[in-house]
C-alpha positions as CSV (number, residue, x, y, z in Angstrom):
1,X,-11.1,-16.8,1.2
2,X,-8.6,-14.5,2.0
3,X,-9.3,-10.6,1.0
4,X,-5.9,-9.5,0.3
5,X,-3.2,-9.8,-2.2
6,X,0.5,-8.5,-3.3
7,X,1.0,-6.8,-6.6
8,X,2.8,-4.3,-8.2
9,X,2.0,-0.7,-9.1
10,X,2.5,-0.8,-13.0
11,X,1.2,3.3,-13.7
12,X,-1.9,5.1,-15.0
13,X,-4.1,5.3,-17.9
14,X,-7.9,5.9,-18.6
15,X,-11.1,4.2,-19.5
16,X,-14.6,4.8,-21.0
17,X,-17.0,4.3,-19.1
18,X,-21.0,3.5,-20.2
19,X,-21.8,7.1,-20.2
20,X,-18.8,7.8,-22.8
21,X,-16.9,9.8,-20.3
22,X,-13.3,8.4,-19.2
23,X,-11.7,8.3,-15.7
24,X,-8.4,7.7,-14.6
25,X,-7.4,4.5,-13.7
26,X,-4.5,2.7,-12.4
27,X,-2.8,-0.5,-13.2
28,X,-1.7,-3.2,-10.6
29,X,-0.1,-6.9,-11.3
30,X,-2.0,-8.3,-8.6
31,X,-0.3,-11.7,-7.8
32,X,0.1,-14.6,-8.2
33,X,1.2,-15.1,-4.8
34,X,1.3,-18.3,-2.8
35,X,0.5,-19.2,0.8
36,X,4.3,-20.2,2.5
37,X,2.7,-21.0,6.0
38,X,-0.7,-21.1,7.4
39,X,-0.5,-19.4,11.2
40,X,-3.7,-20.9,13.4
41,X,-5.0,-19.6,16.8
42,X,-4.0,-22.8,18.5
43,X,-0.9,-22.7,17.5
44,X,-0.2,-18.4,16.9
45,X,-2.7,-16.9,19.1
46,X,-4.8,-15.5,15.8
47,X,-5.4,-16.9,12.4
48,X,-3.8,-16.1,9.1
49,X,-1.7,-16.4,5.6
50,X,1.7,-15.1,5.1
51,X,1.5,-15.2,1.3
52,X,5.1,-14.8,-0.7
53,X,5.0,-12.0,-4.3
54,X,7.7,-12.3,-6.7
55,X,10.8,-14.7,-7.1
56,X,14.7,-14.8,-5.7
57,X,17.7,-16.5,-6.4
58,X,18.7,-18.8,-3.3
59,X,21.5,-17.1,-3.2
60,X,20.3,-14.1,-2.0
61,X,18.6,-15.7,0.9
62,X,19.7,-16.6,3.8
63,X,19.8,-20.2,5.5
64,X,17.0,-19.5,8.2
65,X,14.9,-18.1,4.9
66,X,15.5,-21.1,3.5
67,X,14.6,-23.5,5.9
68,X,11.0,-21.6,5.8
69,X,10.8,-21.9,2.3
70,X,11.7,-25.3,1.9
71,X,9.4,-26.5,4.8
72,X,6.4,-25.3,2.4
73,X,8.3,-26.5,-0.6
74,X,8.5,-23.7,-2.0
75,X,10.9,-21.8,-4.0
76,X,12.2,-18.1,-2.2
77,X,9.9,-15.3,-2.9
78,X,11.0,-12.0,-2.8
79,X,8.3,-10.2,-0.5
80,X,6.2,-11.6,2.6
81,X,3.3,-10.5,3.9
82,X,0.2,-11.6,6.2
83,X,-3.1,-11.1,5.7
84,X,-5.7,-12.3,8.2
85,X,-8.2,-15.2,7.7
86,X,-11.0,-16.9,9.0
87,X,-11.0,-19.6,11.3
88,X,-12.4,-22.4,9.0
89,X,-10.4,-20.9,6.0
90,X,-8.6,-24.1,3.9
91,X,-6.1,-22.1,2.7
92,X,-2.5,-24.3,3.3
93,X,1.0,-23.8,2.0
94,X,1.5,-24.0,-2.0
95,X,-1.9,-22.4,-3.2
96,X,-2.1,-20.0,-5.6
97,X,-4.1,-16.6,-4.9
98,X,-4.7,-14.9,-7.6
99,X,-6.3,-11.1,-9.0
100,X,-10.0,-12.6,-9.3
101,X,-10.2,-12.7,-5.6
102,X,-11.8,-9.4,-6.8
103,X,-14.6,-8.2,-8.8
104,X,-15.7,-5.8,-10.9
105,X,-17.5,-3.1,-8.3
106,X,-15.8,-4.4,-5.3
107,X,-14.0,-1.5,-3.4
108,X,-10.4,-1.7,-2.0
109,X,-7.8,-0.5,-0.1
110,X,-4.0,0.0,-1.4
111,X,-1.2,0.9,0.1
112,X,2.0,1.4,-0.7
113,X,5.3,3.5,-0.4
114,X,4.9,6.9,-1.2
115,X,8.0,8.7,-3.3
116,X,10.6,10.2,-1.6
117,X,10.8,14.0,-2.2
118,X,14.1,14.3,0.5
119,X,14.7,17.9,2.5
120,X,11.3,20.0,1.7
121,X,10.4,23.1,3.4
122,X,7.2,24.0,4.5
123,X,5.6,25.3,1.7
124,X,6.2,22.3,-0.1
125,X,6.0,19.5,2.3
126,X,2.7,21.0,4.5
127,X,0.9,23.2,2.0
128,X,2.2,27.0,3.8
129,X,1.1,30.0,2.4
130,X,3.9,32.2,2.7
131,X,5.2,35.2,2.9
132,X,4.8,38.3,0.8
133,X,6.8,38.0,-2.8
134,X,8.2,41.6,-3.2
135,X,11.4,43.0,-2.6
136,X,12.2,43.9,0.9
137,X,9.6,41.3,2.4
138,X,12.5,39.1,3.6
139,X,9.7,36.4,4.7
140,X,8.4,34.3,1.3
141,X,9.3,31.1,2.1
142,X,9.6,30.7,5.8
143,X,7.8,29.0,8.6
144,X,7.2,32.3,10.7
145,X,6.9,31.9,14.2
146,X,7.2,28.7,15.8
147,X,6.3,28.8,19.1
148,X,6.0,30.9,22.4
149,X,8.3,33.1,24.4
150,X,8.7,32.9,28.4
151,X,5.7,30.6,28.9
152,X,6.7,27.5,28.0
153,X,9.4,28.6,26.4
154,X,9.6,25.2,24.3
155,X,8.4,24.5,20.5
156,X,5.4,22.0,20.8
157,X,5.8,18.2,19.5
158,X,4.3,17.7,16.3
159,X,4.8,21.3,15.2
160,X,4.9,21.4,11.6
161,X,8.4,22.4,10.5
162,X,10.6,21.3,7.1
163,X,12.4,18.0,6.8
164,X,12.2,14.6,5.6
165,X,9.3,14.3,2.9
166,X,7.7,11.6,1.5
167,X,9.0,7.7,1.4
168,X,6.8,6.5,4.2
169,X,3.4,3.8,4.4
170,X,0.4,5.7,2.4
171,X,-3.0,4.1,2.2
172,X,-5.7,5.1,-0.1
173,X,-9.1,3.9,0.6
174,X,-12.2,2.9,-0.8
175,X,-11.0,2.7,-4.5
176,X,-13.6,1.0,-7.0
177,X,-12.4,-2.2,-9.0
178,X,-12.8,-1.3,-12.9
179,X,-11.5,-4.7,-14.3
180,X,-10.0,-7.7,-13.3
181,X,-8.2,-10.2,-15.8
182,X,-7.1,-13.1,-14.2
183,X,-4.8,-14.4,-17.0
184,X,-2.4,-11.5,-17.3
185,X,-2.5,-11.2,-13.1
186,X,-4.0,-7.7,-13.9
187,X,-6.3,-5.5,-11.8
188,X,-7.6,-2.0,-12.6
189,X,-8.3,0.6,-9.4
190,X,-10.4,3.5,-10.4
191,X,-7.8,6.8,-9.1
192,X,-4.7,6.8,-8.1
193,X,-2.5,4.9,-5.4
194,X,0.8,5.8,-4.1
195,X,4.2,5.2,-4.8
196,X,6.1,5.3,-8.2
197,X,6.0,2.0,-11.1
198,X,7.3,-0.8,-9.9
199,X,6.4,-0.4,-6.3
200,X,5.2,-3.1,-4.1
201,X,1.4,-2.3,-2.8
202,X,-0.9,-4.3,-0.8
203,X,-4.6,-5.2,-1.9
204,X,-7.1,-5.4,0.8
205,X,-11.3,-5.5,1.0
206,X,-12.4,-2.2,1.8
207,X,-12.6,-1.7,5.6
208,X,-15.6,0.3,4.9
209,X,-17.1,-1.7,2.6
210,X,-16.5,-4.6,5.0
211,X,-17.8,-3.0,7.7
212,X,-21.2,-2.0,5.7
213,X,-21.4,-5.6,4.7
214,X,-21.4,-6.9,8.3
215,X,-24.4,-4.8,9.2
């Protein structure tokens, strides 16, 4: 079975745990999402699921999106995504995957889109320290020096400077599964994840958890 799924983030709350303290938690409506095509090694080179989240008119969609669609016999879905399979997997076009591909204690990894912050200086955007705050400092908020004189007379790549913050692929890992309720397509994540309500995340088995399994 495939170890992934589309969802939305919904936001944060907490629950109790057995020891009568809480945590913070966060709610995802994980699914239902349906397989649109089945890509096999024979046929793709590697094997997997693009799986469809969320519905759209047919008017908003092109003709080449509808041709896919309509091959599966499916109605348009919103957002696309693939997540690899096995080889022997019987997943085909039409079937439903739903939030209890999880359990309760499994771990997972979800990303997302973090929020955009726009223009942020470097304070803000990479954690500076700063100048001195008094009068007559004339260096609080500034970078400082950015790079050499004569020799090589150039700033380095990757040199952390202000600019564009936030909006881009975040990934948090290893986040426990609290509760999963299959009717109401919900799944709890103990933490945080990124990106604001509303926004689209991906699911996925733990890499690390994966990884320890297969020892």
């Amino acid at each position: 079975m495939v170890r992934g799924i589309l969802g939305k983030k919904l936001g944060m709350t907490r629950v109790f745990v057995d020891n009568g303290r809480w945590v913070d938690v966060t709610l995802l409506e994980a699914g239902p999402c349906t397989v649109v095509q089945r890509k096999t090694l024979e046929h793709d080179g590697y094997d997997a699921v693009q799986m469809g989240f969320g519905e759209m008119r047919e008017s908003r969609c092109r003709k080449p999106q509808l041709g896919h669609f309509s091959k599966a016999g499916l109605a348009p879905k919103r957002t696309l995504r693939e997540f690899r399979v096995e080889h022997d997997d019987p997943l085909e076009p039409g079937d439903e995957i739903r939030a209890d591909i999880f359990a309760v204690g499994d771990h997972v990894d979800v990303s997302g889109t973090s929020k955009g912050k726009g223009f942020a200086g470097v304070i803000k955007r990479h954690g500076f320290k700063g100048g001195p705050g008094a009068h007559g400092s004339n260096f609080h908020r500034a970078p400082g020096s950015i790079g050499p004189s004569a020799d090589p007379s150039r700033v380095f790549k990757g040199k952390r400077l202000p600019g564009r913050m936030g909006n881009e692929r975040v990934t948090t890992k290893n986040l426990e599964v609290m509760n999963v309720d299959r009717d109401k397509n919900l799944l709890v994540v103990r933490g945080c994840v990124p990106g604001a309500n509303g926004g689209l995340v991906e699911v996925r088995q733990s890499a690390a958890a994966a990884k320890k399994g297969a020892k």
